[in-house]
VEXDREN-2710 file (C-alpha; in Angstrom, 1 decimal):
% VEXDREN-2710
k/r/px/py/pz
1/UNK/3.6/21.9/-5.9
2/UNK/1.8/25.0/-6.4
3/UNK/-1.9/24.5/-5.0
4/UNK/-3.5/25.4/-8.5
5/UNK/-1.1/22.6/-10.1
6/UNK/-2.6/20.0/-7.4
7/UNK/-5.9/20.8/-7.9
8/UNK/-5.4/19.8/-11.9
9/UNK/-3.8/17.0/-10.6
10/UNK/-6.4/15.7/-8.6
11/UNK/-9.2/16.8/-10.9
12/UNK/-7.8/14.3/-13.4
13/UNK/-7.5/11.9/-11.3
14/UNK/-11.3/12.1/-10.0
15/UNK/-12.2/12.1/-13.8
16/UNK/-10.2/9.1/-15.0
17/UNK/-11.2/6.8/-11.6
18/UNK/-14.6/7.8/-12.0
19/UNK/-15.3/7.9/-15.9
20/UNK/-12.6/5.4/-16.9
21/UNK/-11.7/2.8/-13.8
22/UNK/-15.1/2.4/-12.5
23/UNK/-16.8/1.4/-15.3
24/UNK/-14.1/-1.5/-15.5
25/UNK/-14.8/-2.6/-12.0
26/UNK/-16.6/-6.2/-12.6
27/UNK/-14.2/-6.8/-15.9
28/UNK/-11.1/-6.4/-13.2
29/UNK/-13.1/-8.4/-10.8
30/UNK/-13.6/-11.6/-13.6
31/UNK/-10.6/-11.5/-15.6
32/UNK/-8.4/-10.8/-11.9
33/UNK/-6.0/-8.3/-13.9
34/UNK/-5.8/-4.1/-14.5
35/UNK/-6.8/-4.0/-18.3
36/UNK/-3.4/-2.8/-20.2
37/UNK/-5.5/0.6/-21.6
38/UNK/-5.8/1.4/-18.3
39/UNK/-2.5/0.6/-17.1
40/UNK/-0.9/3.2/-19.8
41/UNK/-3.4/5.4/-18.5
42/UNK/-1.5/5.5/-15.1
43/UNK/1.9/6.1/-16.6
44/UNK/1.0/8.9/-18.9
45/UNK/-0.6/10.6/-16.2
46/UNK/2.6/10.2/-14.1
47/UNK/1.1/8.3/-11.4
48/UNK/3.7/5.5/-10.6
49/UNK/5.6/8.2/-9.6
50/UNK/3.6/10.7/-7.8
51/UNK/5.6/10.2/-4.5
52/UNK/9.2/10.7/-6.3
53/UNK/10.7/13.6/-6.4
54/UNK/10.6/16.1/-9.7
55/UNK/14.7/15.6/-9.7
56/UNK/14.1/12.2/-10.3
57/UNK/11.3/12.7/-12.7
58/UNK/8.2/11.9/-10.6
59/UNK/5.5/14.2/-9.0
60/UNK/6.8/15.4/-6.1
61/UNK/3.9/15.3/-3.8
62/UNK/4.1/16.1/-0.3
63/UNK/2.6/13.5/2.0
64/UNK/-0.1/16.1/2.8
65/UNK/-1.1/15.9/-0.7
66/UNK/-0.6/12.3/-1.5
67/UNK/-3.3/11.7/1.2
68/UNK/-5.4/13.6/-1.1
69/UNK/-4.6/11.9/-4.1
70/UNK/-5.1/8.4/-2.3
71/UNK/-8.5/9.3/-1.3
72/UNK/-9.2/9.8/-4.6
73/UNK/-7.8/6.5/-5.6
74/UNK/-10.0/4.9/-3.3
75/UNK/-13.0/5.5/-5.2
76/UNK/-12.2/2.0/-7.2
77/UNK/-10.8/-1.0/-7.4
78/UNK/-7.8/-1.2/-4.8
79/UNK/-6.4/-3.1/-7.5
80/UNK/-5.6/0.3/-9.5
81/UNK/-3.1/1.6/-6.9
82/UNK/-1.5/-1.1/-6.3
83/UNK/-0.4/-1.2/-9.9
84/UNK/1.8/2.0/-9.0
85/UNK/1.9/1.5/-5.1
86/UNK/5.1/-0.4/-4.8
87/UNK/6.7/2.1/-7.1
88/UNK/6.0/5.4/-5.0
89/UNK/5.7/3.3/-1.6
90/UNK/7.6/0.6/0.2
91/UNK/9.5/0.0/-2.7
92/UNK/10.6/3.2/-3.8
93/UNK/11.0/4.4/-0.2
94/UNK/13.9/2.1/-0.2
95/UNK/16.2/4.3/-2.2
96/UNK/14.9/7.1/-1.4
97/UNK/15.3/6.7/2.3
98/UNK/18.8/4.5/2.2
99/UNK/20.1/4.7/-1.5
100/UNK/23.0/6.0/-2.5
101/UNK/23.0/9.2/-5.4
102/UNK/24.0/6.8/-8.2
103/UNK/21.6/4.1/-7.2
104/UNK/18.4/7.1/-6.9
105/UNK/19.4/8.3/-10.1
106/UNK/19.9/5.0/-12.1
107/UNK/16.8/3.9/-11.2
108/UNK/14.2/6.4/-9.4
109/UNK/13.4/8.1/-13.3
110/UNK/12.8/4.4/-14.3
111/UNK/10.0/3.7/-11.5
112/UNK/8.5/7.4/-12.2
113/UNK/7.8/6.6/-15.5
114/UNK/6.9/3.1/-15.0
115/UNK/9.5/1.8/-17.7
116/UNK/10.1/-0.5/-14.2
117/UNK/8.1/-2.1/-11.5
118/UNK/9.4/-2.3/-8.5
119/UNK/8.2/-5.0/-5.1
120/UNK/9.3/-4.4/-1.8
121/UNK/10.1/-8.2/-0.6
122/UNK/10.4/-8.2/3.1
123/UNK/7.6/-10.6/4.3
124/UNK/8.6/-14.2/4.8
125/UNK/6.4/-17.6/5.8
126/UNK/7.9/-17.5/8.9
127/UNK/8.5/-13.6/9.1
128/UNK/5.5/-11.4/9.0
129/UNK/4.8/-9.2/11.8
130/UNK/8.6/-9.5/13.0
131/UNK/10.2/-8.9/10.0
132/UNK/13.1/-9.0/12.3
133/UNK/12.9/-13.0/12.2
134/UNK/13.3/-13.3/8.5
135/UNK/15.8/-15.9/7.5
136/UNK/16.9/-15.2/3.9
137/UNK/20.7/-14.6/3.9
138/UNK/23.2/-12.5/1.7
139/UNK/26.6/-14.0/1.8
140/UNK/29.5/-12.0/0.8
141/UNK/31.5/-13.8/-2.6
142/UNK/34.3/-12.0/-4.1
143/UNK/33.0/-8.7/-5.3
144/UNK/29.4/-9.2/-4.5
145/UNK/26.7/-11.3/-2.5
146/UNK/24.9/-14.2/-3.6
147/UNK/21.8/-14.6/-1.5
148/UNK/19.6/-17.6/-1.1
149/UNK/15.9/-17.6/0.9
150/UNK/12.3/-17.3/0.2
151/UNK/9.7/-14.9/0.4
152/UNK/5.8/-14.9/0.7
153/UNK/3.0/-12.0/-0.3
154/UNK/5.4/-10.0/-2.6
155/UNK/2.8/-7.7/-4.5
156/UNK/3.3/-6.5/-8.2
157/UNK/6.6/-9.2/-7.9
158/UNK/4.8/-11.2/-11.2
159/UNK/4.8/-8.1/-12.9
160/UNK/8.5/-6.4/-11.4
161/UNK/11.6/-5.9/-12.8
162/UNK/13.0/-5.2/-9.5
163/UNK/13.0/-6.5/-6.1
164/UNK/14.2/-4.3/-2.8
165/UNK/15.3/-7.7/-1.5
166/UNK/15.7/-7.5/2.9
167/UNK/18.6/-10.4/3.5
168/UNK/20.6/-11.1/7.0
169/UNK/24.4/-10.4/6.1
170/UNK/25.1/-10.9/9.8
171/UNK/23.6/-13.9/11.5
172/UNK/25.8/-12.9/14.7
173/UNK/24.1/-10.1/14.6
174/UNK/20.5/-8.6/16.7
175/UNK/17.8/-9.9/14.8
176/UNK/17.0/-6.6/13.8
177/UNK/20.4/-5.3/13.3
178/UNK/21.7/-7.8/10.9
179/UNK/19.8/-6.8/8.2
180/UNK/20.6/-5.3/4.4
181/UNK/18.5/-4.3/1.5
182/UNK/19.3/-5.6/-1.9
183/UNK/18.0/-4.3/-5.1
184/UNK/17.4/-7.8/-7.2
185/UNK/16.5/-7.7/-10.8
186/UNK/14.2/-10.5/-11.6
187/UNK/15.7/-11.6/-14.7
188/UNK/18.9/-12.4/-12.8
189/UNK/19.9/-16.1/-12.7
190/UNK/18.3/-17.7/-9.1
191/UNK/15.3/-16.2/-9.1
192/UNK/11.7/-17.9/-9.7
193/UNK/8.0/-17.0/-9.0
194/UNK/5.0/-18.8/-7.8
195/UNK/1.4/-17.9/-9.8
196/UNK/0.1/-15.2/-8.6
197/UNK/-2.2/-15.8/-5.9
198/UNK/-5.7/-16.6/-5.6
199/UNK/-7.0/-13.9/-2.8
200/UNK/-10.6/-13.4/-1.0
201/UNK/-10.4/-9.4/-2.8
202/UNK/-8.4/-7.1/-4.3
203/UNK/-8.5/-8.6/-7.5
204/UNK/-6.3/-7.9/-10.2
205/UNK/-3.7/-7.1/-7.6
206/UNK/-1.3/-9.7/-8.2
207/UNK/1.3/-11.1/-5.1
208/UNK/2.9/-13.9/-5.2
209/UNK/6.1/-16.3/-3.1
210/UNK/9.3/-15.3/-4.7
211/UNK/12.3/-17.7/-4.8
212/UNK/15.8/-17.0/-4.3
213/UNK/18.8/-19.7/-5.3
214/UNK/21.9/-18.5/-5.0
215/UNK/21.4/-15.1/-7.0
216/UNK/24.4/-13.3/-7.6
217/UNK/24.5/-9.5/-7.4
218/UNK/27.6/-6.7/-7.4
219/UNK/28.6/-4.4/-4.6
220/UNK/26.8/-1.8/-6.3
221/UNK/23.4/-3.5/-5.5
222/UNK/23.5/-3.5/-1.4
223/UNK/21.3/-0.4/-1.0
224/UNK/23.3/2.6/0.5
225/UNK/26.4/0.7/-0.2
226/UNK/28.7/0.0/3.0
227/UNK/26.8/2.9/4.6
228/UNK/23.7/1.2/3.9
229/UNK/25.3/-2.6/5.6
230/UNK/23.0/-4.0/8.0
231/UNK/20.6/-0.7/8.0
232/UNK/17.8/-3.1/6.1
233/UNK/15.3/-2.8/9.0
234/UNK/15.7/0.6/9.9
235/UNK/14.9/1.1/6.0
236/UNK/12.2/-1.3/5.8
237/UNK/10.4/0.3/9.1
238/UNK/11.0/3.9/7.7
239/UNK/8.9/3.3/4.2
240/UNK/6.7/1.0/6.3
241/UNK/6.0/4.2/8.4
242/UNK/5.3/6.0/5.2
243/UNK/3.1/3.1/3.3
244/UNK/0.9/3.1/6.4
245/UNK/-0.3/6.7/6.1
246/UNK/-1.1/5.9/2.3
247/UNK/-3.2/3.3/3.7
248/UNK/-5.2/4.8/5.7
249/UNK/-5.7/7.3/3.2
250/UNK/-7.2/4.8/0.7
251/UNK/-9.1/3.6/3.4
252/UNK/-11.1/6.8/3.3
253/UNK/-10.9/6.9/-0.3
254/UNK/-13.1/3.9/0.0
255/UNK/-15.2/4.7/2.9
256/UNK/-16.5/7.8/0.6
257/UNK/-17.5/5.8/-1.9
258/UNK/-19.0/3.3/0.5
259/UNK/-21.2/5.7/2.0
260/UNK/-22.2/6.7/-1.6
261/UNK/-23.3/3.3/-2.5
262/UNK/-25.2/3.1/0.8
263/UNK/-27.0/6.6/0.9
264/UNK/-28.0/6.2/-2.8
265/UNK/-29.3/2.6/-2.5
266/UNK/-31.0/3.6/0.7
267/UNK/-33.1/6.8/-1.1
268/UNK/-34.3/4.7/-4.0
269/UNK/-35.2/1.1/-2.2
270/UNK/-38.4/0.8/-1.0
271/UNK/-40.4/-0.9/1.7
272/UNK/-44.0/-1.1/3.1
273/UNK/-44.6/1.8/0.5
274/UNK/-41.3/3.8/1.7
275/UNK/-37.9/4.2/0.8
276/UNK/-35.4/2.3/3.6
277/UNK/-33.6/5.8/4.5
278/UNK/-37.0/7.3/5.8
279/UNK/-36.2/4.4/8.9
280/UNK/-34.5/5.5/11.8
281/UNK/-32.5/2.1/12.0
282/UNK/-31.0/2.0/8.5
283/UNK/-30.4/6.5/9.6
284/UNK/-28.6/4.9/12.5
285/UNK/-26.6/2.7/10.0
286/UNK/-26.1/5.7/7.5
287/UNK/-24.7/8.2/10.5
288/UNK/-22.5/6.2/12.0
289/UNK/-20.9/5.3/8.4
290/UNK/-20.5/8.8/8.1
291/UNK/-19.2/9.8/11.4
292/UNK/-16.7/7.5/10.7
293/UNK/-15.8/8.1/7.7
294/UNK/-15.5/12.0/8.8
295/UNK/-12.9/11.3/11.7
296/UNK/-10.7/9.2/9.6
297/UNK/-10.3/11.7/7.1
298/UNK/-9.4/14.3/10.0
299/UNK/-6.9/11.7/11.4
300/UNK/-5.2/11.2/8.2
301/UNK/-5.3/15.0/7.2
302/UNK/-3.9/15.7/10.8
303/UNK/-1.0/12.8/10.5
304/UNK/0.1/14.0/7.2
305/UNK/0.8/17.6/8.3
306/UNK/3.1/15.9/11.5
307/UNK/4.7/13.4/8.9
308/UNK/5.8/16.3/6.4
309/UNK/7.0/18.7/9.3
310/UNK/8.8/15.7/11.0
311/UNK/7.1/16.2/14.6
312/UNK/5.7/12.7/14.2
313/UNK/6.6/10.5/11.5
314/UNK/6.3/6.9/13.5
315/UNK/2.7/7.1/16.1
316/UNK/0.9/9.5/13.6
317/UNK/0.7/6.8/10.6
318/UNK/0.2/4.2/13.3
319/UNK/-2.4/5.7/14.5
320/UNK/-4.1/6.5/11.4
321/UNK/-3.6/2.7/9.4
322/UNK/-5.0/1.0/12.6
323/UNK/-8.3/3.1/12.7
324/UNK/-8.7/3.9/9.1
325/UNK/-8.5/0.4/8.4
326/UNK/-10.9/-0.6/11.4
327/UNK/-13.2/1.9/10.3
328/UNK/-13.5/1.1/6.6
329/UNK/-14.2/-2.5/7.5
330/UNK/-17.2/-1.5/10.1
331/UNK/-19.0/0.8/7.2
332/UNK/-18.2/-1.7/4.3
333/UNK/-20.5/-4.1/6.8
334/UNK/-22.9/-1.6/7.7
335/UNK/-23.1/-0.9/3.3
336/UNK/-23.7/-4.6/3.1
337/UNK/-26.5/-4.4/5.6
338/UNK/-28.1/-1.3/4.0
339/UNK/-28.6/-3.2/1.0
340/UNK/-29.7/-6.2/2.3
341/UNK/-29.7/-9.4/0.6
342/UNK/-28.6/-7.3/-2.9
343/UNK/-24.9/-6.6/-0.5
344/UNK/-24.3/-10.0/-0.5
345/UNK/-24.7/-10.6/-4.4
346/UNK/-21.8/-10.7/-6.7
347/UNK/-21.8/-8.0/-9.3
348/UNK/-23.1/-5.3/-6.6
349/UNK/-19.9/-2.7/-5.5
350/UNK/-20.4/-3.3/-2.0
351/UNK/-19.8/-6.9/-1.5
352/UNK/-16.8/-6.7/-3.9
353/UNK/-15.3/-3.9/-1.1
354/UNK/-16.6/-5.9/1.6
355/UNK/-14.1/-8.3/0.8
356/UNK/-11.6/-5.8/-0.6
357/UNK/-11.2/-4.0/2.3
358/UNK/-10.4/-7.1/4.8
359/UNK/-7.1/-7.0/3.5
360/UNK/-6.4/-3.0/5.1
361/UNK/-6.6/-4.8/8.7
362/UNK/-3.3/-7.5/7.9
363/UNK/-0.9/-5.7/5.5
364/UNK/2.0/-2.9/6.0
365/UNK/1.4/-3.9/10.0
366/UNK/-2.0/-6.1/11.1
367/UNK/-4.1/-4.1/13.5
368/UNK/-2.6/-5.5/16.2
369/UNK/1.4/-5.0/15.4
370/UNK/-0.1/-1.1/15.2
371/UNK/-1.7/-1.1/18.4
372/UNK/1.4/-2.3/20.3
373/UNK/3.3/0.3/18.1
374/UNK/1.2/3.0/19.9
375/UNK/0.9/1.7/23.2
376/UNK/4.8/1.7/23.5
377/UNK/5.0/5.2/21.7
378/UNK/2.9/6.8/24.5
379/UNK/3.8/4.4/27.5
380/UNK/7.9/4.1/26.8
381/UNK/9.8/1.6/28.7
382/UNK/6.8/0.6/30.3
383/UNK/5.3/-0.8/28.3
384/UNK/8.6/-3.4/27.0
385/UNK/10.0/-6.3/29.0
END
């Protein structure tokens, strides 16, 4: 995209999360649901599919400019991203990492324009950090598969019309080379939801379990076709890879406006006759948020110029999820201690992000699943039994 075309882009995107979502913040919060206004908003503005391809009908962004454009994003609710998340990310990863040409053009335009939602359902209740262990199966019948299993956390799958189901179709096989992807409408016959769940943030982000009994699907579904047979986990790793450099992005997103609730509460509260930021300890507080904030943004910057020239598309985004996501957490606390006893109030931003941003630490890879990630990129065999 031409760099006077991005700016627009992200210009309207700074207005409408500023003037439009932000304003909406404690309605989201009470009602635990993306107002519909705002959810039209996103699709007119092409943003569930700013990470597709123009061919297909979405934006096209690099990964150095969807950075940007999550940072941006992370100025709210986490809640609005995730309306379109699945739909550029994991989700739409799937086909456009393993999906054959027919299956990328039957239904990559329908996810850009968000006339579909799309969940990524990987994540089991005995398969979370070793997606490898996941135990739903896809039995071959006739012309097609019929797959049975259950899965846990699926965001956007109340809302989907789709599901990139991950299925064992060899139980002979590895654990992680057994695998297939599936793409699962959810009005086909088998398939059943939980309510949505009740979480400790991010509301009006909706996951739920999602319930598969004997659901029949053709050939044509099994992602990449025979090509694609027992290639699930590479697939699911690959957008995983991708997801976790969005993360981190949004991270930042949210540590700038973090520091911007701290450093204006800090300038206008006062005590013994002073306002807080004239005291070193709460300047301690303030700098550290800030230095922070500063190095994750160069770390996410730095790892989205490796991703898109391909010199490091695997330790880069590791790298940049597990301290983003640490870092966001330590100045959401420190934005909670600046204000005092008004952080831990309901109805005041940084509590709600307090508890929003726990949730960056355990999804797309927990802190810890990235740090062995990285200790086994830079110490090899090593570092594996």
């Amino acid at each position: 995209m031409e760099a006077d075309d991005f700016a627009d882009v992200l210009s309207s995107v700074r207005e409408f999360v500023r003037e439009e979502v932000v304003p909406r913040e404690d309605e989201i919060e009470a009602a635990d649901e993306v107002p519909a206004k705002l959810r039209e908003q996103c699709k007119a503005m092409g943003l569930y599919g700013f990470a597709i391809p123009e061919e297909f009908g979405g934006i096209g962004l690099s990964m150095r400019e969807e950075v940007e454009l999550a940072m941006e994003l992370g100025w709210t609710t986490p809640s609005l991203r995730s309306l379109f998340g699945t739909n550029n990310g994991i989700a739409g990863q799937v086909l456009l990492t393993g999906g054959r040409a027919e299956q990328q053009q039957e239904w990559l335009p329908r996810l850009a324009s968000g006339e579909v939602v799309a969940s990524f359902a990987l994540t089991e209740p005995d398969a979370g950090s070793d997606p490898s262990s996941l135990t739903t199966k896809a039995v071959r019948d006739g012309d097609g598969w019929v797959i049975t299993g259950q899965k846990r956390w699926i965001t956007n799958a109340p809302l989907a019309d789709v599901l990139m189901v991950f299925a064992r179709t060899d139980p002979d096989a590895s654990p992680a080379k057994g695998i297939s992807t599936f793409l699962v409408p959810t009005d086909a016959a088998g398939v059943s939801f939980s309510e949505h769940d009740a979480k400790m943030g991010q509301r009006g982000s909706w996951t739920c379990e999602v319930y598969l009994d004997d659901v029949r699907v053709p050939q044509a579904f099994l992602v990449g076709g025979d090509q694609g047979l027992h290639r699930g986990f590479v697939t699911a790793m690959r957008c995983l890879a991708h997801g976790r450099l969005h993360i981190a992005a949004l991270c930042m997103g949210m540590a700038a406006r973090l520091v911007h609730e701290m450093t204006e509460f800090a300038t206008v509260r006062e005590q013994g006759g002073h306002a807080i930021a004239t005291y070193q300890l709460v300047q301690g507080l303030v700098a550290d948020s800030v230095t922070d904030w500063h190095a994750g943004r160069a770390l996410v910057r730095e790892a989205a110029r490796a991703y898109d020239d391909g010199s490091d598309t695997t330790l880069g985004p590791s790298t940049a999820k597990y301290f983003c996501s640490e870092a966001v957490g330590r100045i959401a606390d420190r934005a909670v201690q600046v204000h005092g006893g008004s952080g831990y109030m309901r109805g005041v931003p940084v509590e709600r992000m307090y508890r929003d941003v726990r949730l960056f630490r355990i999804y797309e890879g927990t802190s810890q699943i990235q740090q062995v990630i990285i200790a086994r990129g830079v110490l090899g065999g090593a570092a594996r039994t």
